[in-house]
Structures are given as C-alpha cells and as structure tokens.
C-alpha positions in Angstrom: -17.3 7.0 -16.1 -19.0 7.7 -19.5 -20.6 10.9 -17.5 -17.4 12.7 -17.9 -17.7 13.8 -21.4 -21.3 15.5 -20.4 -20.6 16.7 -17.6 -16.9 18.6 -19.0 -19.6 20.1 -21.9 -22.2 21.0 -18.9 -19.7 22.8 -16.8 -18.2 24.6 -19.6 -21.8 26.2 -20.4 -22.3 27.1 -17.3 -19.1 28.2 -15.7 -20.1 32.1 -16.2 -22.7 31.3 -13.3 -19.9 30.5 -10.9 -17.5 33.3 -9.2 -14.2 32.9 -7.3 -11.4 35.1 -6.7 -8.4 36.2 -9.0 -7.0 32.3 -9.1 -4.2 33.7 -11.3 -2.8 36.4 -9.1 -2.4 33.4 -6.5 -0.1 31.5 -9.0 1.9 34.2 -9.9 2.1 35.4 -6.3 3.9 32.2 -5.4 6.0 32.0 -8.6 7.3 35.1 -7.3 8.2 33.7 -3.6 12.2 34.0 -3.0 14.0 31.2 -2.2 14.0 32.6 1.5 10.6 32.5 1.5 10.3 29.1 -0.1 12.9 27.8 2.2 10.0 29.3 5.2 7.4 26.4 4.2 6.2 24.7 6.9 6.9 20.9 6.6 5.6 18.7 9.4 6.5 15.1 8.4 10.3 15.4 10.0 9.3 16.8 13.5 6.0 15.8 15.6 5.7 20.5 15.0 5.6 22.1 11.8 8.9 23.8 11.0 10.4 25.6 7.9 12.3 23.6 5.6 15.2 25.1 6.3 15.1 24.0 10.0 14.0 20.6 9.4 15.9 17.6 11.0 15.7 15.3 8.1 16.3 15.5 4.2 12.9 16.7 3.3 11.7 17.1 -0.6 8.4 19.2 -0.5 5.9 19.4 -3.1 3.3 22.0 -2.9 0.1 22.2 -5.1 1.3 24.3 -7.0 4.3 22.1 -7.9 2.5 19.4 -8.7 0.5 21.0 -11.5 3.7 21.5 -13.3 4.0 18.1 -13.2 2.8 15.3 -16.3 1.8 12.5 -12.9 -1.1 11.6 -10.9 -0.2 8.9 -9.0 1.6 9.5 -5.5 4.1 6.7 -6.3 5.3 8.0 -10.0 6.3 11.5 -8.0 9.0 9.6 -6.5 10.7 10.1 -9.7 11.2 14.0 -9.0 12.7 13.1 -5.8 16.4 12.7 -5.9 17.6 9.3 -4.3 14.2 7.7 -5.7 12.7 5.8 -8.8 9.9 3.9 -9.3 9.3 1.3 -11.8 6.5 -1.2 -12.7 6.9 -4.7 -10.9 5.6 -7.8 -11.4 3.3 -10.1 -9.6 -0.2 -9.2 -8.0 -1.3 -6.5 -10.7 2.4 -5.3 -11.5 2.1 -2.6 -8.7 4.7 0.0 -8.4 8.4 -0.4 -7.1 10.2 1.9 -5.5 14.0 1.8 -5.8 15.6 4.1 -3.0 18.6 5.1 -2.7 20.3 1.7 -4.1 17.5 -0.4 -2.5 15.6 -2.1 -5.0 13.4 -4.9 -3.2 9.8 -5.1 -2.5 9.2 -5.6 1.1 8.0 -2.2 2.1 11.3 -0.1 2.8 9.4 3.5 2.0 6.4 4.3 4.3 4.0 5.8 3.0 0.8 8.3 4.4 -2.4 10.2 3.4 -2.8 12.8 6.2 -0.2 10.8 8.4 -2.5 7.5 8.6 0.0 4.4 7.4 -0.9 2.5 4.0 1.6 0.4 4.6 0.2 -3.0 6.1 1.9 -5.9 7.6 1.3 -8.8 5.0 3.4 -8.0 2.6 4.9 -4.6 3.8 4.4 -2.7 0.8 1.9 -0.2 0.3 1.2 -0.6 -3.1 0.0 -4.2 -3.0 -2.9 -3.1 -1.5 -3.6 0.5 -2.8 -1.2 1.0 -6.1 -2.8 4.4 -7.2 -2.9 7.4 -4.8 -4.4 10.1 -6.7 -2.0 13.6 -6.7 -5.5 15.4 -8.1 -7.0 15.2 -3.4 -3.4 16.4 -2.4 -2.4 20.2 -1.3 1.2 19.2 -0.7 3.2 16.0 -0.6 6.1 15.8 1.9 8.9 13.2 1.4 11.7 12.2 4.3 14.7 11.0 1.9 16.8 9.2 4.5 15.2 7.2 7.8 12.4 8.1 9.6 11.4 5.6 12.3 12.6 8.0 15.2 9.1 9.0 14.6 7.3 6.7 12.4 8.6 3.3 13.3 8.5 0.2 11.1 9.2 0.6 7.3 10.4 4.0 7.5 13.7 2.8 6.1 14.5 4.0 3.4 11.7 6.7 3.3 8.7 8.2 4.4 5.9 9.6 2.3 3.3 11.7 3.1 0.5 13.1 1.4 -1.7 16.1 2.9 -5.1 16.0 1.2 -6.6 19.6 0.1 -8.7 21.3 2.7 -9.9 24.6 0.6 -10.7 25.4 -2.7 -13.9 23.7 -4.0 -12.9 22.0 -7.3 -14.7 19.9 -9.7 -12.2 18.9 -12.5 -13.3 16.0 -15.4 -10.3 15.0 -18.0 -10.1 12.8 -21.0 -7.3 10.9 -22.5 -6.2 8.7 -25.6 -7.5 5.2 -25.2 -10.5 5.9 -23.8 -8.9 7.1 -20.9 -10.9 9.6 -18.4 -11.3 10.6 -14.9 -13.2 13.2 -12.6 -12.1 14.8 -9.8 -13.7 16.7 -6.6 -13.1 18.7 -4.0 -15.6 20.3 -1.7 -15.3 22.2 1.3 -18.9 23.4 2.5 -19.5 24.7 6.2 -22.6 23.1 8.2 -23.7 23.4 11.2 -20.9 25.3 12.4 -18.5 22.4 11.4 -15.6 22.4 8.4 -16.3 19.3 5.9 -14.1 17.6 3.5 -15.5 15.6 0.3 -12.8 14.2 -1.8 -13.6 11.9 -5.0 -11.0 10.8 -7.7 -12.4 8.5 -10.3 -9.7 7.1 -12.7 -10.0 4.6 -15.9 -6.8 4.1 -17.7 -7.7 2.7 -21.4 -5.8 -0.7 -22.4 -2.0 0.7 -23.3 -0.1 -2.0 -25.5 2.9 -3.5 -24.0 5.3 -5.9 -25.9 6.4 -8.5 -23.7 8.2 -12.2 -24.7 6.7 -12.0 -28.4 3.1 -10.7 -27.6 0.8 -7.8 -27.0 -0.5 -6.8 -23.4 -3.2 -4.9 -22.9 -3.3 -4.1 -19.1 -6.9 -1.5 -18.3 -6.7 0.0 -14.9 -9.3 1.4 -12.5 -9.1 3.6 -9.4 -11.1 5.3 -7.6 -10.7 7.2 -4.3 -13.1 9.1 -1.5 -12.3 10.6 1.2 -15.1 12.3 3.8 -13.6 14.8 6.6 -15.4 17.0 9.2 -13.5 19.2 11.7 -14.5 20.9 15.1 -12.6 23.3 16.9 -11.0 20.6 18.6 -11.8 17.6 17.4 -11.1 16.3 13.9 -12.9 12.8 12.2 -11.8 11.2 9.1 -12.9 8.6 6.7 -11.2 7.5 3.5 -12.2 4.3 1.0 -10.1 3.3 -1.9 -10.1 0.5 -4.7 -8.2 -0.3 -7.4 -9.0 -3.1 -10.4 -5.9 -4.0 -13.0 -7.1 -7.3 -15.0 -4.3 -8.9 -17.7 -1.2 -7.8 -16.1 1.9 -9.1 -16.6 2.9 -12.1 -13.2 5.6 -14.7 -12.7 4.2 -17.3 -15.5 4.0 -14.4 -18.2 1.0 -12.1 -19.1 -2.4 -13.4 -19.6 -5.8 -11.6 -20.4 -7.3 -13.7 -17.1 -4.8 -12.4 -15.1 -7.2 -10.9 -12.1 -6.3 -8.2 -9.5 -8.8 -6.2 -7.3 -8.1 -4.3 -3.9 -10.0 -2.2 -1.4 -9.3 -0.1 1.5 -11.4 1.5 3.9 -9.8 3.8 7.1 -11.0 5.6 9.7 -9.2 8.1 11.2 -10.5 10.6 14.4 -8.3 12.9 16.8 -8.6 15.3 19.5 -6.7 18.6 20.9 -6.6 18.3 24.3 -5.0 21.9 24.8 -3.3 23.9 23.2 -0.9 27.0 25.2 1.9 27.5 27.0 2.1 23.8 28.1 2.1 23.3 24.9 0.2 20.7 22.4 -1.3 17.4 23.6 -3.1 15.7 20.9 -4.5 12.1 20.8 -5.9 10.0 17.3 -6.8 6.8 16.6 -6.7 5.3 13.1 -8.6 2.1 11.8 -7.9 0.0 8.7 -8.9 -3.0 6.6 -7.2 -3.7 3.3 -8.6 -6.2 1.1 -7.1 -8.1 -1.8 -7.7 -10.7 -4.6 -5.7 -11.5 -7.5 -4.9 -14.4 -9.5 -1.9 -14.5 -12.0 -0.5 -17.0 -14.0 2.3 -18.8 -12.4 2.6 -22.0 -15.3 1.0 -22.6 -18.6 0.2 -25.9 -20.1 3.0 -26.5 -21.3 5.2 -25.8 -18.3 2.9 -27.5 -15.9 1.5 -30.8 -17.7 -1.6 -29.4 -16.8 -4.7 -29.5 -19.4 -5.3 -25.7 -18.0 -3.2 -23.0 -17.0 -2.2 -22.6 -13.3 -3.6 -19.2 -11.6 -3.1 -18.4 -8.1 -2.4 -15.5 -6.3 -3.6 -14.3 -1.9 -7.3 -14.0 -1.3 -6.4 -11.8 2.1 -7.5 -9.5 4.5 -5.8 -7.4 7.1 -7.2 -5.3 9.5 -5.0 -2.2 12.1 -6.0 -0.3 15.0 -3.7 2.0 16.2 -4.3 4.7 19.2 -1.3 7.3 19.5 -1.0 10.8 21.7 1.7 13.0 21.1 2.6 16.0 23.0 4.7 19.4 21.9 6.1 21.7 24.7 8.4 24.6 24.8 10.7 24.1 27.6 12.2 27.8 27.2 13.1 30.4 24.5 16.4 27.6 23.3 14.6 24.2 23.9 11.7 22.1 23.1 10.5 19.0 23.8 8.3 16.6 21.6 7.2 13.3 23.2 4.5 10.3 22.7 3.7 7.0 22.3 2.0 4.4 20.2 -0.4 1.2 20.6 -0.7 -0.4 17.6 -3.0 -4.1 16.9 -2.4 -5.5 13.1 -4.0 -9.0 12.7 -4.4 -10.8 9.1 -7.7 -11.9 9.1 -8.4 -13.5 6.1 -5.9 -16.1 4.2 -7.8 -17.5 1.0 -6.7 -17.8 -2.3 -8.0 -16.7 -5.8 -6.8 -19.7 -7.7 -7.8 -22.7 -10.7 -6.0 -26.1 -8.8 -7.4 -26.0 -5.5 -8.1 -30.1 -3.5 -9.0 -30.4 0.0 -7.6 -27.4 0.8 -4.2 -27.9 -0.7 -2.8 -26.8 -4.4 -2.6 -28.8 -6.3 -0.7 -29.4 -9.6 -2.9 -31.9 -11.5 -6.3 -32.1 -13.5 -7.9 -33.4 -10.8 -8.0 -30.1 -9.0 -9.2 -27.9 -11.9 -11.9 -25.6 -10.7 -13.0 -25.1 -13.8 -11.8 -21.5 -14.1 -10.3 -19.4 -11.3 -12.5 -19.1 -7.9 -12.4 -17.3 -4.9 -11.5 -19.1 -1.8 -11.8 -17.7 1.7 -9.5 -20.4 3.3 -7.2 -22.8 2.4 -4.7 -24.8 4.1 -1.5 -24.2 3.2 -2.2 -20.0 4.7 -3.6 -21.1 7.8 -0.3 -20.0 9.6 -0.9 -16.6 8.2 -3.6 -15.9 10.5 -1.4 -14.3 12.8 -1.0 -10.6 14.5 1.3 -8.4 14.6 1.1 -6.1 17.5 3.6 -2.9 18.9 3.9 -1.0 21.6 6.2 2.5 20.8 7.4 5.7 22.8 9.5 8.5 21.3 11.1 11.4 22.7 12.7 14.1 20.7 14.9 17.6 22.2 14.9 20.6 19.6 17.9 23.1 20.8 18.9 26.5 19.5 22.0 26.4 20.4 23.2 29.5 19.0 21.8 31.9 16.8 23.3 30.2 14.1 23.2 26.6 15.7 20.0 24.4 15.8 20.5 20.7 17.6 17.9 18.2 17.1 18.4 14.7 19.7 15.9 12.1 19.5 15.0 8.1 19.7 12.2 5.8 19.7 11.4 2.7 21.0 9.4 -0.1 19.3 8.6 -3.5 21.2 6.9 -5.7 18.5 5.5 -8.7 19.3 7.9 -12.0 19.3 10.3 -10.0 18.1 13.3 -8.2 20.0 12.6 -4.6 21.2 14.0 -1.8 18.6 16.0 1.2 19.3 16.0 3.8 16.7 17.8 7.1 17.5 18.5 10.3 15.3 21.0 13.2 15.7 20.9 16.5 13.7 22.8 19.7 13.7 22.3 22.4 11.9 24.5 25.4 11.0 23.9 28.5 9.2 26.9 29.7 8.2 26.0 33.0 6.9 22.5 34.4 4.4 24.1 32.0 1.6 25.1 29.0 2.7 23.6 26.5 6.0 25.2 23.2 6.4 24.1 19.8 8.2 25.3 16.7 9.9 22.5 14.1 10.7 22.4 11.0 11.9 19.4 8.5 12.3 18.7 4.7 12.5 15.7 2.7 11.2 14.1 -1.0 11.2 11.3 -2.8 8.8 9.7 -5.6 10.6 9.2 -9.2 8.9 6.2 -9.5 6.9 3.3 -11.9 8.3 4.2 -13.5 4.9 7.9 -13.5 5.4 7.5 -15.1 9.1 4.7 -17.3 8.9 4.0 -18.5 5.0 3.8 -22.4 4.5 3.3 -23.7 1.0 4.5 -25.7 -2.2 7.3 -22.4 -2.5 8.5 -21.1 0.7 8.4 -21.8 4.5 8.5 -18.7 6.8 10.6 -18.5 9.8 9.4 -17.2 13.0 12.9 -16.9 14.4 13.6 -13.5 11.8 14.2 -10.2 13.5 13.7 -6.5 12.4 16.3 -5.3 9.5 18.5 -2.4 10.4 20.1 0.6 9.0 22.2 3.5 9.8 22.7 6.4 7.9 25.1 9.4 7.8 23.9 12.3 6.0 26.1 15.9 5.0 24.5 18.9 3.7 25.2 21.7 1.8 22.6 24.1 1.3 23.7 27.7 -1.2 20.7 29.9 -2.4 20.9 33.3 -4.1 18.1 35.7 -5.3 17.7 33.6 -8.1 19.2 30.6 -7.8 19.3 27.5 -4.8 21.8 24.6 -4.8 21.6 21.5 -2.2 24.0 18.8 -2.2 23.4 15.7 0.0 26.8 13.2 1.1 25.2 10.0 2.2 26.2 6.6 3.5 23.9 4.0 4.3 25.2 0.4 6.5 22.3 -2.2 6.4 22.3 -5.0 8.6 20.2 -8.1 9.3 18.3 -7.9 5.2 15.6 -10.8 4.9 17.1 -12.7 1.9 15.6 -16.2 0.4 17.4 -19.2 1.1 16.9 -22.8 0.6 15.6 -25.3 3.2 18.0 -28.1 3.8 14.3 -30.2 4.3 12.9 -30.1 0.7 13.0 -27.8 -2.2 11.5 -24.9 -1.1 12.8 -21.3 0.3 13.0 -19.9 3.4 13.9 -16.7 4.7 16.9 -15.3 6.8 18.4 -12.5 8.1 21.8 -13.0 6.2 22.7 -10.0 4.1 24.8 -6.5 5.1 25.6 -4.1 2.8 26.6 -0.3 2.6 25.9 2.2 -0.4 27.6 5.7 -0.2 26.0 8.5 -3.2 25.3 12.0 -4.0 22.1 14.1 -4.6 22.1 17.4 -5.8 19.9 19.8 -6.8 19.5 23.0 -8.8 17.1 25.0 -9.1 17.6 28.7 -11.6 15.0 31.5 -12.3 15.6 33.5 -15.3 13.5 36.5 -15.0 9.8 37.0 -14.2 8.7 33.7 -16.0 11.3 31.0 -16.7 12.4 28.3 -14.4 14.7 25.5 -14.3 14.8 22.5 -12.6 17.9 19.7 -12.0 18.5 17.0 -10.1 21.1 14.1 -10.4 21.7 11.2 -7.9 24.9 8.9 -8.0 25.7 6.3 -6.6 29.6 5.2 -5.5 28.7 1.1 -5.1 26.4 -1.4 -6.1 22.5 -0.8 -5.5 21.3 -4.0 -3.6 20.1 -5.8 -6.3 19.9 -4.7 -10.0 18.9 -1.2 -9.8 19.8 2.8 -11.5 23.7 3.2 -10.5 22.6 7.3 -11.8 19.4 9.0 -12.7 18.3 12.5 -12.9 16.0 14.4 -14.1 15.5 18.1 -15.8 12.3 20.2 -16.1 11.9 24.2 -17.7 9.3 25.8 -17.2 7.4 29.1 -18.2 4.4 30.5 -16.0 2.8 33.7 -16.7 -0.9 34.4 -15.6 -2.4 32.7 -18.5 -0.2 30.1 -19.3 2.0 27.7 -17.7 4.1 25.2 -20.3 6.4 23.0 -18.7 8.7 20.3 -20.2 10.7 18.1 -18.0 13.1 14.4 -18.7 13.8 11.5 -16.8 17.0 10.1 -17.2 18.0 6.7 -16.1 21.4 4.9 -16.7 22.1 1.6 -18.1 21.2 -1.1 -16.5 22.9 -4.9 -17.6 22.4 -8.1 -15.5 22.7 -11.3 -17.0 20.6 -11.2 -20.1 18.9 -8.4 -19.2 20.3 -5.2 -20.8 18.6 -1.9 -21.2 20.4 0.9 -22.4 20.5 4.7 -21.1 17.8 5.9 -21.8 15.4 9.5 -21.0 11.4 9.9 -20.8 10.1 13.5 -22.3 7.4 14.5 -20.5 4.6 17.8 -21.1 3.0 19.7 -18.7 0.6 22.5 -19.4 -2.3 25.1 -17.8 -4.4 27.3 -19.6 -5.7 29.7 -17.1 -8.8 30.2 -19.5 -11.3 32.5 -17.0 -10.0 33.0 -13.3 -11.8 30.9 -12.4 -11.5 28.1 -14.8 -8.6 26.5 -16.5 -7.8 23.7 -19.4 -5.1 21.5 -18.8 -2.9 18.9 -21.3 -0.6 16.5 -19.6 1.5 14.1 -21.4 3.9 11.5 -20.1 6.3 10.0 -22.1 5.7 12.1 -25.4 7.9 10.2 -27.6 6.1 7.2 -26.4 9.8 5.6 -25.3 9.9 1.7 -25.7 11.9 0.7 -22.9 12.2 -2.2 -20.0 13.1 -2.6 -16.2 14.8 -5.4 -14.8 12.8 -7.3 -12.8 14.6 -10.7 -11.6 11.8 -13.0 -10.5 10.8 -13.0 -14.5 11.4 -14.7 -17.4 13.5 -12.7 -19.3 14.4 -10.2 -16.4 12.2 -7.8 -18.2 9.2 -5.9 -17.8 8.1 -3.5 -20.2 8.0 0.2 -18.7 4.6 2.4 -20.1 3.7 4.1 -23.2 2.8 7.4 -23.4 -0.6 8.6 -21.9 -2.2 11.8 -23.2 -5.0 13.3 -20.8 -6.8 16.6 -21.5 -8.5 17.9 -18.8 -10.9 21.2 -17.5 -11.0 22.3 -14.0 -13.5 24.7 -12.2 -13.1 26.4 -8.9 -15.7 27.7 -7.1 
C-alpha cells in the first residue's frame, strides 16, 4: 500500500503521454438526459430481460456510475443509505460488519440479498453477506441496482426484504490511487484489453482505512480495516468466464464482551462464475451459468474479561468456518407474440459448511471451556472442535420459476409470476408476484404489485450446539407478503415517486429459552406487519443544479429498535470541469431502554475536478462535521455502538 503515493506522483508526470476521448462531454451529456430518458435505463435485476425502469415489475432504485461519483461512499453496503426504505449501521460481533435495517427490519440473519454480476454473496451459515465479505468496493461497479420490496420470485432465499446487485465495469481503462487522513489510501483498476480475439476484465481495489478513534464505555477504539478486491473476466461471443477473490482484515473491533485491541477478524472469498448463450432469436434467449464459491472466516472477540469470567485471562472466541456453493441455473426468455412474453428456468443449488473450528483462548478436549486450565496461552486457530460438529451440514435446493410479461393495453402492462424452492428438510416454498402497471397519461404512471418471499434458517440457526444456544432442526422458511402502490409524476424538470407499502411477516426465527438448561434455542414464533411511505424528489434548476430528496416513514414499530423516519437530501452542481455535491443523512430518534440517541443528520462532500479530459482529482468526505453519534445495538452492553468519524480521501483518477 505505501506504493500509492509514488505511483499518484508517477501518473501525474506522465499523464500527457496517455489520450482518451472528451470524458467531459460524456458527463454533461448524461446530466442533460430528461427524465424520460432516465426513466428508459435498462434495469435487469427485477425481470430475467432487461427493461426500462419505468416498465419494471418491482420497486427498483438504480444507480449509475455516474451517480455514484456524486456520492461521498465506497462501500456497496453504506449506498443503502441513498436508498429510501434502507439504512445501514455498524453492528457488533465478528468485526462489527454492516447492518442493514429495511424497511422496519432491523435483524441480522440475511434479509437483503445481495450480488456482484448476479453471483450470491450471501451464504448459508449465517445468512448475511457481510460476515463474510463486509466491504464491496463502489470504485469495480458501472451501476448498482436495488429491488426495494421482495424478490425471491426470481432470486429465492433471502431476498426478503431486498435484493442488491452490483454490475462490475466492463469499459473504460482506469487506474485511480487516493489518499486520506489517518494514513488512509487505496488504488483502484480497471482494464479492459482485447486478446486473441477475446474481451478481458481485470478489476483490483486495494483499501486501508487508518485507525479512526471511537469512544465506547469510557475508552478509545482504534478499529484499522483492510480490503482488497480482484476480479478477472474474459468473454466470447457466446460464452462468458468469471473469477473474483475478496478479503477483508478488521483487528480491535468492538464484540459482545466490549472492545479490545486483540480482537481478530479476517475473511476470504474466492468465486467462480462461467455461462453460455445457447441462442439467441426468435425463440428467444436460452442461457445456462454455473457459479462456485468458498467463503472463509476467522475471528476472535472478546466475549468476558477477567473480571466477568474469574478467569486469569480474557475469554476470546469467535467461528473458525468454511462454506463452500455450487450452483448450476438455465434460464430462458421468449416472446410468445407482439402482447406476451414468457421468462422461465430453474436452479440446482449444493451449499455444504465444510469447516467448523474456532479462533478462541479456552479450548479442552474439544470443548470450551471457562477455566485456567484451558488457557491456550493466547488465542489459536482451531480447525475442529466439538461443540460445531453438528454444523457440518448441507444445505441443498432445487428451484423453477416461471414469469408472463403482458401488454395489456397500450397503456396497461401485467407482470404474473412464481417460483418454487424445495430446500432440503425443509417444506417446499411457494413464492408468487403480481404487477400491474398503468400509464395514465405523459405525467403520471401508477402501480399495484404484489410479491411473496422466504429466508431459509441458517446452518447456525438449525444445527448450532454449544455453552449458548441449541439449534432446532424442526424450523421452517420465514415468510412475507407485501403490497406495494405507486405513484410515479415527472415533468421536464422535475420527477416525484411515492411508494404505499405494507408488509405481513410470518414464521420470524426468534431466540427462546430451552426448558432443558440455560441456554437458547430458536423458533418460528413471531408475526408482525409494518405499513410506511417512501418518496422521492428529484428538481433540476437550469443547466447545472440538481436536487435530490428522499424521506421514508414508517406508520408502526420497526421489528426491533430501528429508524421510525430517515431521509436524506443532496445538491449538486455539475458543469464540465467541476462537479461539487453536498448531501445529509437524517435519522430520527431512537430511545430503548437506556439507550437514547437523539435526531440527529451526517453532512457529507462530494467533489470532481475534471482537471485534463482525460484525468480528474477527486475529494470525498463523509461525515464533515465529524458527528459523534451511536446506534442501538441490543446484544451490547450499553445498547450502543458508536457510528464513524469522518473520513477524508483525496484521490486522482486516469482514463485511458
């Protein structure tokens, strides 16, 4: 990483060698699109075929790549908070890895699903994405699409809430080194060469983030983190192959027994991804892909001190594991006529956990154990213990979908669909969706949509067996329904969307206690129903000012302690040189128990110096009044966790 510097200084010398077309008349060309034409993007994440936006048949935020450099983030997971019906906060436990709150959901089982290039992050362990790969770089993306509603007529399991996908770059060579406060700094790379008659991919995001300082329960944390991400793609006419390796190291994060500088947390990932077009014409599109995973992860945080535990050392322990997915999919597109379509497929997918270990200090035979005895001398990686043998387990699916797309009318576009998931020693899942879409007249277009989703238990939720919880083989899939009403108004300059939704969960995967012993168990015990608002505004003022808003409300109680109403508010000014932009996240108060955290907003700076057409200088700051402020987060002491200072990057990028 300490390359950066000399290589920013290197490129900057040099750049005059280096040519590429007017960049800036490309940016102000699509500053200039009308809403119409925005509203004509091609999103593919709601239907199996890319459609405009405007035609989609779910609540779909897109984010092109232009978008996000008007944004102060880089990771996938912070863009959430631009998204109305989302937040994300830090969480606690295994490297205080991002939380998503979702439309009044605020757990951490994997209720969002979450892609790069449609291949699944999620994983079935713990669920959650971000356990296992908690920074996905914005810097490799050309656009980001976001379902805001369910999506597991398509996608399946953990599409919930949510589903996520980012769609890496596939043009522009870029190479693009930045440097922030606390040593801070980071390189990023695209490259897009032609050989051999073949398209190639190289993607590389390196990331350190310097040690912020975060107050928590009297003391100072320091909590460095470092990413990195590649990605290597080559594409035929018809074929396409794919392969992507991430890992991420956070050390002296904040866990269940408190912060500690030996606090440990490392993950990897490595996927490979490969598809074929079978044809392509007036049969329409058959395409096949199979994906392949492994996630790796080891962390140890402290769970008791001294003086909790009676021990003469702390007590570390956190999952030593490894989970590995193959999944083999074929989907096919075919226009039935001029009015109708027909989109159909189906899915094999093998998820085993493969490794069930422990990073921990008290280890005995196996078992942990709470006494000096068992002291390890320090904390140690163990590929196997006892108490996870039960983890060892698979998870496998078998899926078929089937969707009808019908123009109706000119005016009238019907969307009928369902897919069916048979997991294994669980009950078969039916997940069906219903949209219809109405232009009224150039202004105004207004939608009804229906859809049900499902999450599957965890391997740790159904199988787990130690000194804390016991798993329950007996749980089944969690279940929601959701009504959704749309109201879509756009003018030359101006576009207004209002979403009416109502979500009825069923079947929630809640702790309770064993009637055996002390521990916890889990079952499917809880239903709920949360009814809110989003809304959206977006205003241009002339040839070079733009305004953003979006507010979310809620009418009942999140599920769990989460943002009732939150919003946000960005201006902007783009020109061909410049581009400033200034934007706020707002969050209400939040009060549970002894937890209480006022209202409170996070000023953040985005701006772009288009220096050369070629070349540009960039200065992104998030939270610029470096805002002290907490999250509630119930499984720690205190309920708090402190939310993060401000981070100051400059950075230089170079197309060529």
């Amino acid at each position: 990483m300490r390359v950066v510097g000399p290589v920013a200084a290197l490129l900057i010398i040099t750049s005059n060698l280096v040519c590429k077309d007017a960049f800036a008349q490309d940016v102000e060309a699509l500053f200039n699109l009308t809403f119409d034409e925005l509203l004509e993007q091609q999103v593919s994440i709601s239907s199996r075929d890319a459609v405009a936006l405007d035609a989609s048949p779910s609540t779909v935020t897109l984010f092109t790549r232009q978008m996000l450099d008007r944004l102060a983030v880089s990771n996938l997971y912070d863009l959430l908070n631009y998204v109305p019906g989302f937040q994300v906060t830090r969480g606690d436990w295994v490297g205080a890895v991002p939380k998503e709150h979702a439309r009044g959901v605020y757990l951490d089982n994997g209720y969002v699903l979450f892609m790069v290039d449609g291949q699944r992050v999620n994983e079935i362990s713990f669920g959650k994405a971000s356990v296992y790969m908690p920074f996905i770089p914005l810097s490799i993306a050309e656009r980001v699409e976001v379902i805001r509603g369910p999506g597991s007529a398509l996608y399946g399991s953990n599409a919930f809430m949510g589903v996520v996908n980012l769609i890496t770059r596939k043009q522009d060579n870029m190479l693009a080194p930045r440097i922030g406060v606390r040593g801070s700094q980071g390189l990023s790379v695209a490259y897009f060469p032609n050989w051999y008659g073949l398209d190639w991919q190289f993607l590389l995001d390196v990331d350190q983030q310097g040690p912020a300082s975060h107050r928590f329960n009297y003391s100072q944390v320091k909590d460095p983190r470092h990413y990195v991400f590649a990605q290597l793609g080559v594409q035929g006419e018809v074929w396409h192959l794919t392969s992507r390796y991430s890992k991420a190291r956070m050390n002296g994060y904040i866990n269940l027994g408190g912060a500690s500088e030996d606090n440990r947390y490392q993950s990897e990932n490595i996927g490979i991804e490969g598809g074929v077009k079978w044809w392509q014409g007036e049969n329409g599109i058959l395409t096949s892909t199979v994906d392949v995973s492994e996630h790796r992860i080891s962390s140890a945080g402290l769970l008791l001190t001294t003086k909790q535990s009676g021990l003469s050392d702390d007590f570390f322990n956190g999952p030593n594991w490894m989970t590995r997915t193959v999944q083999f999919s074929t989907d096919w597109v075919k226009p039935i006529n001029d009015d109708w379509e027909l989109s159909a497929g189906f899915a094999w997918l093998d998820a085993e956990q493969t490794q069930a270990g422990a990073m921990t200090s008290h280890l005995l035979d196996g078992v942990f154990l709470l006494d000096d005895r068992a002291y390890l001398g320090g904390i140690r990686s163990v590929d196997q213990v006892d108490e996870f043998d039960a983890l060892l387990a698979s998870q496998d699916s078998r899926s078929g979908y089937v969707q009808l797309k019908w123009q109706a009318a000119a005016d009238w576009l019907v969307y009928l669909g369902s897919r069916v998931d048979r997991v294994e020693r669980l009950s078969t899942n039916w997940s069906p969706r219903l949209a219809l879409i109405h232009q009224v007249n150039a202004q105004h277009s207004v939608r009804l949509q229906y859809g049900e989703a499902f999450r599957t238990p965890t391997i740790n939720e159904l199988f787990s067996s130690d000194a804390v919880t016991q798993g329950n083989p007996e749980l089944q899939q969690e279940k929601i329904a959701t009504l959704e009403a749309i109201w879509r108004w756009q003018g030359e300059q101006a576009q207004l969307e209002t979403v009416l939704f109502q979500n009825d969960m069923r079947d929630f995967v809640n702790k309770v206690e064993t009637q055996q012993d002390s521990r916890f168990t889990f079952a499917n015990t809880s239903k709920h129903s949360i009814q809110g608002i989003e809304s959206s505004l977006n205003i241009k003022f002339g040839s070079h000012w733009e305004t953003q808003v979006s507010y979310t409300q809620l009418f009942d109680e999140p599920f769990n302690t989460s943002f009732k109403r939150y919003g946000n508010l960005r201006l902007g000014y783009q020109d061909e040189i410049f581009s400033l932009n200034w934007d706020v996240l707002w969050r209400t108060k939040v009060s549970q128990d002894t937890f209480v955290q006022s209202a409170y907003g996070l000023l953040n700076f985005q701006g772009r110096w288009q220096w050369r057409d070629n070349q540009a200088w960039t200065l992104s700051v998030a939270n610029l009044l470096d805002k002290e402020f907490q999250v509630y987060e119930p499984r720690l002491t205190g309920l708090a966790m402190p939310g993060e200072r401000r981070q100051l990057m400059l950075g230089y990028q170079l197309l060529f």
